[in-house]
C-alpha positions in Angstrom: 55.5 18.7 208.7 54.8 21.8 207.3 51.3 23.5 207.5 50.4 26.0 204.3 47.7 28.6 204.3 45.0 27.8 202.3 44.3 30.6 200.1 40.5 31.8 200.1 38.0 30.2 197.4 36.3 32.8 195.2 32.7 32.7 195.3 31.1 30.5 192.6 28.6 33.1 191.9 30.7 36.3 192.1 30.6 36.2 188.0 27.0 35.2 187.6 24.5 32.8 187.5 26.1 30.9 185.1 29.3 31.1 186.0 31.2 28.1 185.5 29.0 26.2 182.7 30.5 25.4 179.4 30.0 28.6 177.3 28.0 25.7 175.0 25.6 25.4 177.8 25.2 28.8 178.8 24.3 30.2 175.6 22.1 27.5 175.3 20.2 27.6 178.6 20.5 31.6 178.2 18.2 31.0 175.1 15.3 29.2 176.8 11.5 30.7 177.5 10.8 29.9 181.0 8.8 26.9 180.1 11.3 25.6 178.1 13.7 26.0 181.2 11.0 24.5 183.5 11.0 21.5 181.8 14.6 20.9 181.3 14.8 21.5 185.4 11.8 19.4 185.7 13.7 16.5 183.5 17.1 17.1 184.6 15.7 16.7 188.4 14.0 13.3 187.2 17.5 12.4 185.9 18.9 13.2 189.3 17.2 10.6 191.3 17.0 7.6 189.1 18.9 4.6 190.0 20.4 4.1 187.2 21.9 7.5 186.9 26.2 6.7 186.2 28.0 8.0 189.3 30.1 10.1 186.4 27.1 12.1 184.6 25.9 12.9 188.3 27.9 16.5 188.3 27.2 17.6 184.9 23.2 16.9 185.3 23.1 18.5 188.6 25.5 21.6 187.5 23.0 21.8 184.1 19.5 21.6 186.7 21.1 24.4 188.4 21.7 26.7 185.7 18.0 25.8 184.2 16.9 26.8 187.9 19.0 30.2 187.5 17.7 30.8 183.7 13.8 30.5 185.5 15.0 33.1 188.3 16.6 35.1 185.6 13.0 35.3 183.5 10.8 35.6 186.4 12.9 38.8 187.3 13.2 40.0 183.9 8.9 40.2 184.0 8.7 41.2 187.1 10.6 44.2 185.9 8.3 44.5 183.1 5.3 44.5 185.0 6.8 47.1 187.6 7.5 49.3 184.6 4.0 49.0 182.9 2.5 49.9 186.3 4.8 52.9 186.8 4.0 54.1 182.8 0.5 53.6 183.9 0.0 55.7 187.0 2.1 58.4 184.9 -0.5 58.6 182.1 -3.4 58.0 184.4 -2.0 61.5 186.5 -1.0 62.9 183.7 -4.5 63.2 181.9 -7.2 65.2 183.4 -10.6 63.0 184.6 -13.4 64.1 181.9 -16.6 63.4 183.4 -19.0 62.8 180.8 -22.7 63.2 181.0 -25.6 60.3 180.1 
């Protein structure tokens, strides 16, 4: 009997999010306003815990819920971003430009 090394598993994530959907799917998903992606997880999740879900579509719903749930994580950081930068622009100009006081 002869034992073999098993050779270390790259990370699923290492190339993204999305790494491993169909190239269909991700430029689908990659398309979708959070809400649209919220309700896909939302539906997809449903899905997930019927009863009468086949045994076969089981890997394909849950691998699509998880890249609906990465597409909201990638939108929530793309406006959190935004929102950091507005407040950054905004204590700029609000140092930048001298208080004027003005009389009544």
């Amino acid at each position: 009997m002869t034992l073999r090394k098993s050779k270390p598993q790259a990370k699923a994530r290492a190339a993204g999010p999305l790494a491993g959907v169909p190239p269909a799917w991700a430029a689908e998903i990659g398309e979708l306003t959070y809400s649209q992606a919220l309700t896909a997880l939302e539906l997809a999740l449903a899905q997930l815990q019927s009863e009468d879900l086949e045994v076969e579509r089981m890997a394909e719903l849950y691998q699509r819920a998880l890249a609906y749930g990465h597409r909201c994580e990638a939108v929530l950081k793309q406006v959190e971003q935004e929102v950091l930068q507005l407040e950054v622009n905004a204590s700029d100009q609000a140092t930048a430009a001298p208080f004027i006081e003005t009389q009544p």
